[in-house]
C-alpha positions in Angstrom: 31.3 127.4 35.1 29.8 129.1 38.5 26.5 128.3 40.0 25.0 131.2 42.4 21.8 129.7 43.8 20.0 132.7 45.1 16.4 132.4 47.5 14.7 135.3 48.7 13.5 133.6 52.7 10.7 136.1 52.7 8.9 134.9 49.9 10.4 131.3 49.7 11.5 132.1 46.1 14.8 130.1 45.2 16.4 130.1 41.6 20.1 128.8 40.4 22.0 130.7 38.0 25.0 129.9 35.4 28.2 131.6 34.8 30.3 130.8 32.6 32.4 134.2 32.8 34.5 133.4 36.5 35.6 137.3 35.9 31.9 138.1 36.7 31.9 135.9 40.2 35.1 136.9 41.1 33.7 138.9 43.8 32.8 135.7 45.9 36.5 134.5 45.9 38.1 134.6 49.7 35.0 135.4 51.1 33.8 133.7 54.3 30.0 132.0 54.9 27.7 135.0 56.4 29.7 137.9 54.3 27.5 140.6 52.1 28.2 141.1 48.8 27.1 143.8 46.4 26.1 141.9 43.7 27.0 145.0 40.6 29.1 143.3 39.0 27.3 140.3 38.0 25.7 142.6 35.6 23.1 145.1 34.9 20.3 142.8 36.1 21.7 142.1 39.5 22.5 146.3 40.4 21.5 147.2 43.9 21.3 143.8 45.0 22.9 142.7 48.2 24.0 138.6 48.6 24.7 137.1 51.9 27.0 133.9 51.1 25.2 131.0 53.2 27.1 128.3 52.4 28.8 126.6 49.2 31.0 124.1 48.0 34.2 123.3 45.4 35.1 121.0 42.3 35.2 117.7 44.6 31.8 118.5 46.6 33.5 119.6 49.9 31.2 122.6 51.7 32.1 125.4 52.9 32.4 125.2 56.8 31.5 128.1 58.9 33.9 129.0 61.7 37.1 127.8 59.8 39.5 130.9 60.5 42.7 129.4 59.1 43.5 129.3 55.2 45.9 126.2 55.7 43.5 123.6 54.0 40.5 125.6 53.3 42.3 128.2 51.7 42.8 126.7 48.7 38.8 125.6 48.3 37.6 129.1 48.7 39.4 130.3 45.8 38.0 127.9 43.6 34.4 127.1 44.6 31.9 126.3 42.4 28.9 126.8 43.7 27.7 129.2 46.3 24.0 129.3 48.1 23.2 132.5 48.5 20.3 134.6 50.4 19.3 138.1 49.3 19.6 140.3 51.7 17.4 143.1 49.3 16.2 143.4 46.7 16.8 146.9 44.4 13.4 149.5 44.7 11.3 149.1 42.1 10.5 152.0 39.4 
């Protein structure tokens, strides 16, 4: 199971979110900290959101470290994070 937690800065609104499809979150794998993310295929509910990755961390509790350029021993983590703390970057117009 994935946890995405999501906050929206501009209102201060923060929520955490369980998936327990990995196909769905698959779109986070090898990404770095600071990366967009077009959040379609999460599902219907998420279309026309963007997600900035801000930071995360694996099965054994180790974060994800911005500025690490080399897949030697972080490699490995990113593939299989668990979590991920995510900003929106926008949110999809409403109508």
């Amino acid at each position: 199971m994935r946890r995405l937690n999501v906050s929206y800065p501009a209102t201060g609104c923060q929520k955490l979110f369980e998936f327990d499809d990995e196909k769905k979150t698959r779109i986070f794998n090898e990404k770095r900290m600071g990366q967009e993310v077009e959040a379609d295929s999460l599902g219907d509910e998420w279309k026309g959101y963007v997600l900035r990755i801000a930071g995360g961390n694996d099965k054994q509790g180790f974060p994800m470290k911005q500025g690490v350029l080399t897949n030697s021993s972080y490699g490995a983590l990113y593939g299989s994070l668990l979590a991920f703390h995510i900003v929106a970057e926008q949110y999809p117009a409403s109508g």
